[in-house]
C-alpha positions in Angstrom: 56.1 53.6 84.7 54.5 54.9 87.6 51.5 57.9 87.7 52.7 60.7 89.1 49.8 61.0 90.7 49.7 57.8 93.1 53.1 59.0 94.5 53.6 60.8 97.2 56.4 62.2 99.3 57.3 62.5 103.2 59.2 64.0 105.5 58.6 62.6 108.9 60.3 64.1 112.0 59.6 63.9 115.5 61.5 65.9 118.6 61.5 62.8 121.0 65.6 61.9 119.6 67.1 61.0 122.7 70.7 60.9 121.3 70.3 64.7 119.7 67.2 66.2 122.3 65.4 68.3 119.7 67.5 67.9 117.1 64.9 68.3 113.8 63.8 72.0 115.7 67.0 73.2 117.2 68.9 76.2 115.9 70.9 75.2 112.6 72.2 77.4 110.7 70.2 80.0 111.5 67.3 78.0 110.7 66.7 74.3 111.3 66.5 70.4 109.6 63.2 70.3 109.2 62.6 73.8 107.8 65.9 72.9 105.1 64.2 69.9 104.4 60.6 71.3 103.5 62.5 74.2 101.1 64.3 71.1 99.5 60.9 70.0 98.5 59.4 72.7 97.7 61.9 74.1 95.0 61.9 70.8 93.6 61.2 71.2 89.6 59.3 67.8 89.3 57.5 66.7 92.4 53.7 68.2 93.0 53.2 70.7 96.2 49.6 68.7 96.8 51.7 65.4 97.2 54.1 66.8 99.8 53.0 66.2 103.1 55.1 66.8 106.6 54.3 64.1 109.1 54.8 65.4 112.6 52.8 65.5 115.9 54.2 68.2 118.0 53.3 71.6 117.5 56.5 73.3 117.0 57.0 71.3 113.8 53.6 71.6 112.5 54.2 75.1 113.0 57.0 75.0 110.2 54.4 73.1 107.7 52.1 76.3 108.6 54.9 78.9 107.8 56.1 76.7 104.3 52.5 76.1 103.5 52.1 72.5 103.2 50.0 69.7 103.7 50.7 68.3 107.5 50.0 64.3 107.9 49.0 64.3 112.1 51.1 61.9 113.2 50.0 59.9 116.5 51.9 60.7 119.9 52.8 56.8 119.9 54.3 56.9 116.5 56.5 60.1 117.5 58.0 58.5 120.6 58.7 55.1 119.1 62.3 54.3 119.5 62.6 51.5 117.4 63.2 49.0 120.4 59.5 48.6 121.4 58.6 45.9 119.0 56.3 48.5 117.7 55.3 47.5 113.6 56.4 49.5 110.7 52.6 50.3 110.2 52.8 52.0 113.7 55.7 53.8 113.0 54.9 54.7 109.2 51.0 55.0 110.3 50.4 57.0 107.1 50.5 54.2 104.9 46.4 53.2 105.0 45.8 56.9 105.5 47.5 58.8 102.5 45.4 58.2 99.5 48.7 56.9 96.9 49.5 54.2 96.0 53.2 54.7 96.5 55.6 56.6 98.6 59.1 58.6 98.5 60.5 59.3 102.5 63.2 61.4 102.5 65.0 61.9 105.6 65.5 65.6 107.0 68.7 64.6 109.3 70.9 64.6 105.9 70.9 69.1 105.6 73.4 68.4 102.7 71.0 66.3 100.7 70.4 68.7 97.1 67.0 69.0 95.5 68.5 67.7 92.4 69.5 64.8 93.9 66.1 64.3 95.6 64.2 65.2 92.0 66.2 62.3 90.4 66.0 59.6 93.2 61.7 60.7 92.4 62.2 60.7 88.9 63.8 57.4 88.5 61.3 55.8 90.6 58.8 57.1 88.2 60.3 55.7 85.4 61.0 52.0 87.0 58.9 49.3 87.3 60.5 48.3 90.9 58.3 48.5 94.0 60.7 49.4 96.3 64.3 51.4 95.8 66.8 52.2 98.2 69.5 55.2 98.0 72.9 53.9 98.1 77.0 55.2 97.8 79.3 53.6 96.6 82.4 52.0 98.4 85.8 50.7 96.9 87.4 49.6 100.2 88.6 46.5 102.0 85.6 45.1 104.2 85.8 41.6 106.5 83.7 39.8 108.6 83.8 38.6 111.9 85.8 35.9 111.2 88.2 37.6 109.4 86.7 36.4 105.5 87.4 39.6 102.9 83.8 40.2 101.9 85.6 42.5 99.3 85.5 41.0 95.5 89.9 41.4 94.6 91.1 41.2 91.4 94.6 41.2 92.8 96.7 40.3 95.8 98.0 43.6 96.1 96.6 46.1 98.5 94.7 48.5 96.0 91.8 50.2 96.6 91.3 51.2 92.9 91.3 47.8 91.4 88.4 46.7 94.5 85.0 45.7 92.9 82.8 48.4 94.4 80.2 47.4 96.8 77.0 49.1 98.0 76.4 50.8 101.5 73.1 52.6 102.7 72.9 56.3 102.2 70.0 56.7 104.7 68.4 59.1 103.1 65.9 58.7 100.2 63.3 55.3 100.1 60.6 54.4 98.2 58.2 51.7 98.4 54.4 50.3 98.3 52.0 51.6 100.8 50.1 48.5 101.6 53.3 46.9 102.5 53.6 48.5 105.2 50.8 47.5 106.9 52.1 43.6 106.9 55.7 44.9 107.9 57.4 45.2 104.8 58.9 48.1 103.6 60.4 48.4 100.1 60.3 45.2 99.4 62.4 42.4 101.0 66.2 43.1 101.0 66.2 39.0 101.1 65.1 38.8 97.5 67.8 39.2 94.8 67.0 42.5 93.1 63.4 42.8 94.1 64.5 46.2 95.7 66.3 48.4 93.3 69.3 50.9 94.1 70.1 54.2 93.4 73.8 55.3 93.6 73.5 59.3 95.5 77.0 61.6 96.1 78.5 60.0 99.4 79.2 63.9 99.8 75.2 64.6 100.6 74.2 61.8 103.2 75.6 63.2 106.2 73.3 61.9 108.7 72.9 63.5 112.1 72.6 61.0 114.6 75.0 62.4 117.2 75.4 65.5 119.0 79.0 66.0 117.2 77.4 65.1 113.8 74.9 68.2 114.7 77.9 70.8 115.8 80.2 69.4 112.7 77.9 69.5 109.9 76.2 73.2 110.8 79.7 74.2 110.4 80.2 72.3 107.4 76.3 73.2 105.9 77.5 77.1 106.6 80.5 76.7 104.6 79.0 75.3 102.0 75.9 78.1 101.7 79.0 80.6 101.6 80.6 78.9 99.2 77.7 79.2 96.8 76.9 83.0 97.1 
């Protein structure tokens, strides 16, 4: 079991997205991601204010840290407007991990507006509790899958087309991680996915992980985040 006190949590957003220009500052909802994701956090039951931080660089984000009151990690210019092609290093990207003083870290991505606080506080809580280094958010999938050369990757238990009697197998939700600090710094993040079981996953409600990546995701899901806030009243 893990102190609560080496682990720490971070959202990290940035405003250089080509695909969605602006996307974590833009008008959502009558708000925006980043500002959702900070309120997440912060009504969470379990996880200490003093171990949140928000890691941005420009000032329009930093300005939402200021209005939420919470701690700001100052992200460098070069780590904002890496695009992942660059051969840049996870300890560019991630360049809080020699910098934060924890021992271990919980990312959770603000592009999922969906994403609940309880689910966050478990995916925490659960970390807490194991003795894994790295864990990975996951949803489940009862489907048909193949590989390029047409090979059923899916585990049948009978010739029949049937999803319901599929084995289930694993996708990535892309939206809560956890890991080792030092790691990072030699480019490895959670552990090494290579390694039977050295990276431990946590099933999340496919319904949550909505990830904005495109400009339809963006116009689609403030309808569907609206609906769902109306809903609830």
């Amino acid at each position: 079991m893990k102190n609560i006190d080496d682990v720490c949590v971070v959202i990290q957003a940035r405003l250089s997205s080509e695909r969605v220009p602006r996307k974590m500052i833009r008008p959502f909802a009558e708000t925006n991601l980043t500002d959702i994701a900070v309120k997440k956090i912060l009504s969470s039951n379990i996880i200490p204010k003093q171990n949140f931080y928000l890691s941005v660089h420009e000032q329009e984000l930093k300005d939402v840290a200021i209005k939420n009151d919470v701690n700001i990690f100052h992200r460098s210019e070069e780590s904002a407007l890496w695009d992942g092609d660059n051969g840049a290093v996870l300890g560019k990207m991630y360049e809080w991990w020699d910098k934060l003083p924890f021992k271990y870290i919980v990312l959770v991505s603000a592009c999922c507006p969906l994403l609940k606080t309880e689910t966050i506080d478990n995916f925490f809580k659960k970390y807490l509790e194991s003795d894994s280094d790295g864990m990975f958010a996951v949803i489940e999938k009862k489907n048909y899958f193949w590989n390029t050369e047409s090979v059923c990757l899916s585990t049948l238990t009978e010739a029949a087309m049937n999803t319901k009697t599929v084995a289930p197998i694993y996708e990535a939700a892309h939206c809560l991680y956890a890991g080792q600090m030092e790691p990072i710094g030699k480019g490895v993040w959670m552990g090494d996915f290579r390694n039977k079981g050295e990276i431990e996953l946590v099933q999340v409600p496919e319904k949550e992980i909505f990830d904005i990546d495109y400009e339809w995701q963006f116009e689609f899901y403030e309808a569907l985040y609206k609906h769902t806030a109306e809903k609830q009243k």
